[in-house]
Backbone as CSV, one residue per row, in Angstrom:
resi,resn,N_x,N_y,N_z,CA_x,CA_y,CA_z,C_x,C_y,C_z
1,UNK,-0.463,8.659,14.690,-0.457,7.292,14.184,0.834,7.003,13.422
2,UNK,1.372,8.132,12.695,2.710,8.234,11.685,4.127,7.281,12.809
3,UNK,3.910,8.174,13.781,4.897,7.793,14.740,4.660,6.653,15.097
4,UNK,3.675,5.899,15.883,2.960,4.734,16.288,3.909,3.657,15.201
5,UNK,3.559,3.693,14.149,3.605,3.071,12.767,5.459,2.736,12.908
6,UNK,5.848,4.020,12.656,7.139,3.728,12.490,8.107,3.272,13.923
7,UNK,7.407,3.710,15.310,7.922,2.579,16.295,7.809,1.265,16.232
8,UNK,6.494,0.721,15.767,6.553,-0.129,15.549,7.614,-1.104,14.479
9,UNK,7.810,-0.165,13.313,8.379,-1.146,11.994,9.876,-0.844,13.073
10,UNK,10.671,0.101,13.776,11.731,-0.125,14.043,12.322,-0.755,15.050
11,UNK,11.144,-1.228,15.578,11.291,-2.076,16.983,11.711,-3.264,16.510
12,UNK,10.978,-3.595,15.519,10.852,-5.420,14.773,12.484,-5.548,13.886
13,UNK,12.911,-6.686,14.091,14.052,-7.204,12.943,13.747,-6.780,11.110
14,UNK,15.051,-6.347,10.797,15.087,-6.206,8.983,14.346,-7.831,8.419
15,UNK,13.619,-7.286,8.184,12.378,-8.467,6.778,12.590,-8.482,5.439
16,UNK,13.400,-7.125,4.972,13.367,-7.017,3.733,15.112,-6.726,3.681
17,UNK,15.956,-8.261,3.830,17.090,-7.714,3.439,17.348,-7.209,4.787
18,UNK,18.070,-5.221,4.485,18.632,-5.061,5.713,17.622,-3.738,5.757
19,UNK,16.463,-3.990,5.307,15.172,-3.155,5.423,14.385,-3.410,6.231
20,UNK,13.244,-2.633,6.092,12.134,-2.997,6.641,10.610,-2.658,5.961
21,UNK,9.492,-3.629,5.775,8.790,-3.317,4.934,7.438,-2.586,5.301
22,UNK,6.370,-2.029,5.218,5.642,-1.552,6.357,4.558,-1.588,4.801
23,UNK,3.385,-2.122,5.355,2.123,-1.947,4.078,0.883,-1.595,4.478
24,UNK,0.561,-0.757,4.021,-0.525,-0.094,4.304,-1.569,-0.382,4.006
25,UNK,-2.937,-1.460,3.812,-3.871,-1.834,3.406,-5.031,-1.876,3.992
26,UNK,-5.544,-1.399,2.767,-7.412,-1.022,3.436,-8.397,-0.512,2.200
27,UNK,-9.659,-0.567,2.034,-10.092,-0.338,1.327,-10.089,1.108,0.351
28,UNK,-10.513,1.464,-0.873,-10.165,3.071,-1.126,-10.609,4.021,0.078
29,UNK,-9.918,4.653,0.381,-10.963,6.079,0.897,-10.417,5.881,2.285
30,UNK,-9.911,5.505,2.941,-9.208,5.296,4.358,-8.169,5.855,4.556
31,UNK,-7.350,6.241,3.799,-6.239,7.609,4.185,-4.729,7.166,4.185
32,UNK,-4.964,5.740,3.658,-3.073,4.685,3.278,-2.521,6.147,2.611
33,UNK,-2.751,6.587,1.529,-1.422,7.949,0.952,-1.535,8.950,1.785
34,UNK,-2.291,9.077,2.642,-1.575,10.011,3.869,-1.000,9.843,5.070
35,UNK,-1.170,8.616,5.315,-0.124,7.923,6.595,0.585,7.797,5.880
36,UNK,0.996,6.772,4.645,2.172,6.935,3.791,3.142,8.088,3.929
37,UNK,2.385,9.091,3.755,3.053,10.440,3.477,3.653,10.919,4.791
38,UNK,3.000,10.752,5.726,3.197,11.486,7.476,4.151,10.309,8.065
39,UNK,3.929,8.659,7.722,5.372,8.250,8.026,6.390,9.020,7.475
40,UNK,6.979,8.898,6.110,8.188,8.816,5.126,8.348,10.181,5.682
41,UNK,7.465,11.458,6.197,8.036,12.083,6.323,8.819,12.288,7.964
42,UNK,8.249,11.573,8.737,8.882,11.304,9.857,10.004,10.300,9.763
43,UNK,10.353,9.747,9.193,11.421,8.739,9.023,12.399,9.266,8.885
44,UNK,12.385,10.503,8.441,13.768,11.416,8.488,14.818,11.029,7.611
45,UNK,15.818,11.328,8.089,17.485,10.889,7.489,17.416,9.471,7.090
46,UNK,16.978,8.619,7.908,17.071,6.952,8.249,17.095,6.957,6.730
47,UNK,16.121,7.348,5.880,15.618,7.355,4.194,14.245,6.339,4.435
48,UNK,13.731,6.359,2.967,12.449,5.846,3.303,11.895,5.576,1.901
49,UNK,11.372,4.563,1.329,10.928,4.540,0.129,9.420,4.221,-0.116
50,UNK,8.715,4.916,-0.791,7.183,5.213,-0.848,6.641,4.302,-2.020
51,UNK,5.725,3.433,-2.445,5.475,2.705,-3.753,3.810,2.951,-3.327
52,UNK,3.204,3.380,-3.982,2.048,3.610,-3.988,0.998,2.654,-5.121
53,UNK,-0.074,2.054,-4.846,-0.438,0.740,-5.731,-1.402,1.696,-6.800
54,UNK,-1.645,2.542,-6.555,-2.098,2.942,-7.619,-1.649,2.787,-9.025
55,UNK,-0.334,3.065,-8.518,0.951,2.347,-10.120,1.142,1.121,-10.594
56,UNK,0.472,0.443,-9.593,0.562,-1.148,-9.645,-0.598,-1.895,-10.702
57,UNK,-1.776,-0.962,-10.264,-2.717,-1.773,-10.751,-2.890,-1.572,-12.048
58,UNK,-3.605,-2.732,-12.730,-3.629,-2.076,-14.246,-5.053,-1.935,-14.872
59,UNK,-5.212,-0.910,-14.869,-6.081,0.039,-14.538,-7.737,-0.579,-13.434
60,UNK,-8.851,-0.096,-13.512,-10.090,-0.094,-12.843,-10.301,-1.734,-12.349
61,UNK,-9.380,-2.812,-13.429,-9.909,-4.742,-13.155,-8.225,-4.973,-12.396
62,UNK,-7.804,-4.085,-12.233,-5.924,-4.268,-12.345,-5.834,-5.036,-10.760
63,UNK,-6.548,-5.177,-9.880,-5.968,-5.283,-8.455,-5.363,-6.238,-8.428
64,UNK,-5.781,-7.381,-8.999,-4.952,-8.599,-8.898,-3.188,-8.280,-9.841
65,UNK,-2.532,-7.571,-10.315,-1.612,-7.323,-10.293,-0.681,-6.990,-9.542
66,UNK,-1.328,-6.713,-8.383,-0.478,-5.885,-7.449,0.546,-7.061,-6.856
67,UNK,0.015,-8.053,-6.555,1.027,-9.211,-6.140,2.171,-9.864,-7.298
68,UNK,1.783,-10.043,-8.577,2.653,-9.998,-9.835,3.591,-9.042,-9.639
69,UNK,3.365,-7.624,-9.141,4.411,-6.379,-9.475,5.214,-6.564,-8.265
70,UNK,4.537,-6.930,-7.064,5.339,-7.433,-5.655,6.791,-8.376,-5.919
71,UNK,6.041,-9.526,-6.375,6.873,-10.265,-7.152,8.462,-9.728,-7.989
72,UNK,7.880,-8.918,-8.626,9.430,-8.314,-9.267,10.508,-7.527,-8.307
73,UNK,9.344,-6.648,-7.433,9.977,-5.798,-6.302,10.254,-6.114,-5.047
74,UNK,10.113,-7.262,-4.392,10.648,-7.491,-3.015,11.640,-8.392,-3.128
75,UNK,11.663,-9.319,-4.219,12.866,-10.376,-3.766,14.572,-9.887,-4.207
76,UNK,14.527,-8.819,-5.134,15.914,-8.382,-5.352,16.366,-7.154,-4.105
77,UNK,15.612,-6.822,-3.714,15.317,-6.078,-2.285,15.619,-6.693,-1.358
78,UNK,15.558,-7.614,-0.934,15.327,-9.112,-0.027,17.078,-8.979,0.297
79,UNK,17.557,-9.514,-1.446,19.129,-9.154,-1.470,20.074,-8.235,-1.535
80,UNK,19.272,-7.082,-1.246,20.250,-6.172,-1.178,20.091,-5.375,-2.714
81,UNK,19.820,-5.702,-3.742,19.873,-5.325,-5.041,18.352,-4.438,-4.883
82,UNK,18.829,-3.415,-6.149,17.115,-2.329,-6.627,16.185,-3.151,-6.776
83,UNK,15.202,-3.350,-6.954,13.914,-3.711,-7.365,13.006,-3.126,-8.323
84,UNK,12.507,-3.411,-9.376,11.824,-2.373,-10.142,10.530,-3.040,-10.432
85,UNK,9.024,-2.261,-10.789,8.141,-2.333,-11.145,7.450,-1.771,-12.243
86,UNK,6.462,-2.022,-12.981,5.966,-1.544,-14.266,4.975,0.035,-13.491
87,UNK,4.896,0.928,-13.980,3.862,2.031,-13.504,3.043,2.224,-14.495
88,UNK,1.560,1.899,-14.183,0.159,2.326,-14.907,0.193,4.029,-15.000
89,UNK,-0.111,4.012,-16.230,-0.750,4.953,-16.686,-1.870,4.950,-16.623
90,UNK,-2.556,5.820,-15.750,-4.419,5.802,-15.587,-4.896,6.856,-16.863
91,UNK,-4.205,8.260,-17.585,-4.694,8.587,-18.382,-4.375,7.599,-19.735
92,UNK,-3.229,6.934,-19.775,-3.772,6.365,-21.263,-3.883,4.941,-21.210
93,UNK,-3.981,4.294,-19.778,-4.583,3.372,-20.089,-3.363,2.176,-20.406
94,UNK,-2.273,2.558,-19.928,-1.120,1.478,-20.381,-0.601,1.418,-19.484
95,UNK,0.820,0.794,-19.872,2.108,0.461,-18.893,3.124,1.765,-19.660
96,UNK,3.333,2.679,-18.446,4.062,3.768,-18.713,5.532,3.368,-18.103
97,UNK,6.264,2.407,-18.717,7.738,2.145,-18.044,7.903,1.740,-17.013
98,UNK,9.110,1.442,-16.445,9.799,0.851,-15.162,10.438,1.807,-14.124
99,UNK,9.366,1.815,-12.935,10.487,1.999,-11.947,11.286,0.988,-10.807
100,UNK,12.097,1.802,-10.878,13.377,1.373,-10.016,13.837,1.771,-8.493
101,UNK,13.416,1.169,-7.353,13.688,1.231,-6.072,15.019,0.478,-6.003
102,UNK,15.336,1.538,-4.641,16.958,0.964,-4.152,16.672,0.476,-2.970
103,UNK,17.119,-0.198,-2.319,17.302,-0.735,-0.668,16.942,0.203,-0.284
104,UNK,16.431,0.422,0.579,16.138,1.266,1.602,15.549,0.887,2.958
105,UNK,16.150,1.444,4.164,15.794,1.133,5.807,14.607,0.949,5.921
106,UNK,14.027,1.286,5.061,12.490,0.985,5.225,11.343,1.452,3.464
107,UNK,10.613,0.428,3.387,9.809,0.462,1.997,8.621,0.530,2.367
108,UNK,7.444,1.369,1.694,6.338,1.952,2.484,5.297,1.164,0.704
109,UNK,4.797,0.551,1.305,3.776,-0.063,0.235,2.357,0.146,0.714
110,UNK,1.576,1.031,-0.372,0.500,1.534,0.439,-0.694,1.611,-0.412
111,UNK,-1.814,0.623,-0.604,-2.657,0.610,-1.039,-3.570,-0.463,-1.157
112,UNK,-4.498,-0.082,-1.804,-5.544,-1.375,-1.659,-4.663,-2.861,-2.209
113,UNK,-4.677,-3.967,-1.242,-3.749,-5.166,-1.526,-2.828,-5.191,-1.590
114,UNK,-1.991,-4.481,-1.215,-0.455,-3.942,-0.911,0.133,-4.810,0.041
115,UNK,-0.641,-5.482,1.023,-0.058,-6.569,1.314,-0.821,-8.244,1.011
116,UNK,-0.434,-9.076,1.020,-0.759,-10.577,0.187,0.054,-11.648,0.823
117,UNK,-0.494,-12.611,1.634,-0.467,-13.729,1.872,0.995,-14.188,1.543
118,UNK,1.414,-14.462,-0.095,2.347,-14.834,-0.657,3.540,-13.797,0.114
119,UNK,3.839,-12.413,0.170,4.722,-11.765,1.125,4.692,-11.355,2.350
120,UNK,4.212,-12.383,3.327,3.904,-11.945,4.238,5.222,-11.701,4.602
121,UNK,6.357,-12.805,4.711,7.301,-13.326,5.700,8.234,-12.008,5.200
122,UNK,7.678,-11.252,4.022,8.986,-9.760,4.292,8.002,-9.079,4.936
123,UNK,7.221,-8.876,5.322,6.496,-7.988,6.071,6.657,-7.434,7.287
124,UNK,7.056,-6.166,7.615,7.763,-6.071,8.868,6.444,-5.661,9.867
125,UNK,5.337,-4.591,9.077,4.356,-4.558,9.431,3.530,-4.097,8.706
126,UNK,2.204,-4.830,8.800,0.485,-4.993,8.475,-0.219,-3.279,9.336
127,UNK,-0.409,-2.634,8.452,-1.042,-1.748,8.926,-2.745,-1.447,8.015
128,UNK,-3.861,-2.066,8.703,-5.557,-2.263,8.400,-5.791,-0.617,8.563
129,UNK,-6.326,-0.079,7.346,-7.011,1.149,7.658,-8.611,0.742,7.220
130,UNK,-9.195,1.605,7.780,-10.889,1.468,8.050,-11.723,2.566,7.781
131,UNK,-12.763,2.705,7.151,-13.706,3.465,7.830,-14.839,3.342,7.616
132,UNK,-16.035,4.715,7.931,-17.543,3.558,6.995,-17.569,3.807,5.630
133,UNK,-18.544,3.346,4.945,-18.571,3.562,3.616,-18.671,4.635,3.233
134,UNK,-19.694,5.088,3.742,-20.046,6.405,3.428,-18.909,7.482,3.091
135,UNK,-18.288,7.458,4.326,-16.888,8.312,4.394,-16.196,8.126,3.336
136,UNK,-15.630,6.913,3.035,-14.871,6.132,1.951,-15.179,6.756,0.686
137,UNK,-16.645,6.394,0.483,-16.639,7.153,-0.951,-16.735,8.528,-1.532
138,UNK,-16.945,9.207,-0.181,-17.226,10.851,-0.128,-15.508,11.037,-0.433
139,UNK,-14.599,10.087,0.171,-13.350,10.714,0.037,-12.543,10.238,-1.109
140,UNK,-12.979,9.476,-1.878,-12.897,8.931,-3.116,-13.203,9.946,-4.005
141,UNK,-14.389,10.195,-4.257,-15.028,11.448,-5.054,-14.498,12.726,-4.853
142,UNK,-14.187,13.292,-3.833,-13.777,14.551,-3.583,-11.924,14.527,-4.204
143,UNK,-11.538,13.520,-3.708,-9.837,13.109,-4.131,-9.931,13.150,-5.946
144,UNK,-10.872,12.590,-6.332,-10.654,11.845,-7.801,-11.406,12.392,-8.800
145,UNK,-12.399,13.121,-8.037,-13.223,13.598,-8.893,-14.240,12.160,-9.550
146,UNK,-15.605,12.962,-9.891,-16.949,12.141,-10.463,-16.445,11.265,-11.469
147,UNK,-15.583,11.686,-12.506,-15.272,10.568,-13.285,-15.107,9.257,-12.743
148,UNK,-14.860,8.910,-11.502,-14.503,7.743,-10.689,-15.294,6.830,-10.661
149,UNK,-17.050,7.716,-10.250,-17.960,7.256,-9.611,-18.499,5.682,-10.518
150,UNK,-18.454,5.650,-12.021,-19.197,4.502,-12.206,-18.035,3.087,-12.016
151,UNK,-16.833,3.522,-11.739,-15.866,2.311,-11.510,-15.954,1.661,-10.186
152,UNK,-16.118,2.692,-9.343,-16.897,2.444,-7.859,-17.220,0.928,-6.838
153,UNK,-18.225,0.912,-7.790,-19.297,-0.246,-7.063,-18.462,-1.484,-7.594
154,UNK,-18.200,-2.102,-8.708,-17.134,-2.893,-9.088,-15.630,-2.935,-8.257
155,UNK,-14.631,-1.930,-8.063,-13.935,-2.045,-7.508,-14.179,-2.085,-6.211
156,UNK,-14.711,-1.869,-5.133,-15.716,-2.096,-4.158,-15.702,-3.518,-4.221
157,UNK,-16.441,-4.510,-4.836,-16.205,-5.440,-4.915,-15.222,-6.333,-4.983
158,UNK,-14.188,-6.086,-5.885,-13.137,-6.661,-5.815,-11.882,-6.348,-4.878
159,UNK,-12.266,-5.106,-4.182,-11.150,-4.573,-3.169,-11.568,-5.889,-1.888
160,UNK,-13.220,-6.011,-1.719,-13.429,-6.931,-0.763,-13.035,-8.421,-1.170
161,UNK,-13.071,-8.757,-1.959,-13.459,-10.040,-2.807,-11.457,-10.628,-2.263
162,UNK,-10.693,-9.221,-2.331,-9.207,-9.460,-2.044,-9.013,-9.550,-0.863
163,UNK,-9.395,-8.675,-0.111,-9.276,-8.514,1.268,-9.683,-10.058,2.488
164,UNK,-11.134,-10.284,1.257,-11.497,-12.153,2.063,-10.291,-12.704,1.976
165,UNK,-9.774,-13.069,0.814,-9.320,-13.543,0.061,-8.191,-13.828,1.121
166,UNK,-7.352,-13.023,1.040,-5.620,-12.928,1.535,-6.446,-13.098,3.439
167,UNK,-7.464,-12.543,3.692,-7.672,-12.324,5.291,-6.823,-11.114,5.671
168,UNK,-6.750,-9.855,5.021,-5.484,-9.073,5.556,-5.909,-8.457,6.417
169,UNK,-7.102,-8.395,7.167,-7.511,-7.326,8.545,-6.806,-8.335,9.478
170,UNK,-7.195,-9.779,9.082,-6.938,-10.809,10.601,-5.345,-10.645,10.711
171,UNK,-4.617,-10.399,9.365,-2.729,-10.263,10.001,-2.649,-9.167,10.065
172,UNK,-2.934,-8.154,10.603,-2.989,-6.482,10.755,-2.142,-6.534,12.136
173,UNK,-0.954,-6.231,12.462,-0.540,-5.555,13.097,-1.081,-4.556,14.132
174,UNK,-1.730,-3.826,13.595,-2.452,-2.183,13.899,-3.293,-2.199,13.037
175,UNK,-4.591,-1.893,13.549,-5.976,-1.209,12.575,-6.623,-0.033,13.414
176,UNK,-6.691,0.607,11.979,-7.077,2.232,12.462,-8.474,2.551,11.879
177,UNK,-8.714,3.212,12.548,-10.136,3.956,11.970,-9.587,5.117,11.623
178,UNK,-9.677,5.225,10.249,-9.052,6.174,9.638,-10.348,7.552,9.743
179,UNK,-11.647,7.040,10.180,-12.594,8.211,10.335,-12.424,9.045,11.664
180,UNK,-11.980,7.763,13.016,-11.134,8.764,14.185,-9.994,8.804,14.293
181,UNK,-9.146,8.328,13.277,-7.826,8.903,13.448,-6.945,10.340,13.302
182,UNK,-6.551,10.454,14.577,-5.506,11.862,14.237,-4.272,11.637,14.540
183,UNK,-2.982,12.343,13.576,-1.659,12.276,13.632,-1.160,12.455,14.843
């Protein structure tokens, strides 16, 4: 699928500037930080830049940030200039500083709401991951450990509540079943 993914983003025209943007969105537990990971690492030399929303959000109510932090990071990108974003701290519960992305041939944004309506038009490609619930939360829990479990059912909600919201399965590019997917 890694490969799939990245034929695709290099087939299509630079969206981001003289980049290309590729976002990975789907509910928790569908496997966005490991396609993440199995692109960037197939992308090779080209270079490749990874932003993972976990950093985005601010903290367990945070999802709706993720388009605010977009905001700071795609349009100086757009021009050629770094881009930087605030990174959550999940142990204490704050804003742990600024990072700073450079241009790069390609920017890998990968997480729940990672892509949004408002950026579509840098979007080089919509990549929908899937699976059943069940799976989802078995792989939630096992990744994160039980402490997770009572934030769960709430974020659950609001991961869908976003997903109506923006419609991001209907602009999906590619949707995977991340329960039969293999690399």
């Amino acid at each position: 699928m890694a490969g799939e993914v990245l034929a695709l983003a290099r087939s299509r025209p630079p969206t981001l500037g003289t980049g290309r943007l590729v976002c990975l969105d789907g509910p928790a537990g569908t496997g966005k930080t490991t396609l993440a990971a199995a692109i960037a690492d197939r992308a090779g030399p080209d270079g490749c830049e990874v932003v993972h929303a976990d950093d985005l959000y601010a903290g367990w109510s945070g999802l709706g940030e993720v388009a605010v932090q977009l905001d700071s990071l795609l349009p100086p990108l757009a021009e050629g200039r770094p881009g930087a974003y605030r990174r959550w701290d999940w142990h204490a519960s704050a804003w742990a500083g600024t990072v700073t992305v450079a241009p790069s041939p390609l920017l890998l944004v990968e997480g729940v709401g990672s892509w949004a309506a408002a950026h579509a038009a840098r979007v080089t490609v919509l990549v929908w991951l899937t699976a059943p619930v069940a799976l989802r939360r078995d792989r939630v829990l096992a990744r994160d450990g039980a402490t997770v479990a009572p934030h769960l059912d709430a974020w659950s909600a609001d991961e869908d509540a976003h997903h109506r919201a923006q419609g991001t399965e209907a602009h999906a590019d590619l949707v995977v079943d991340a329960a039969a997917a293999r690399d």
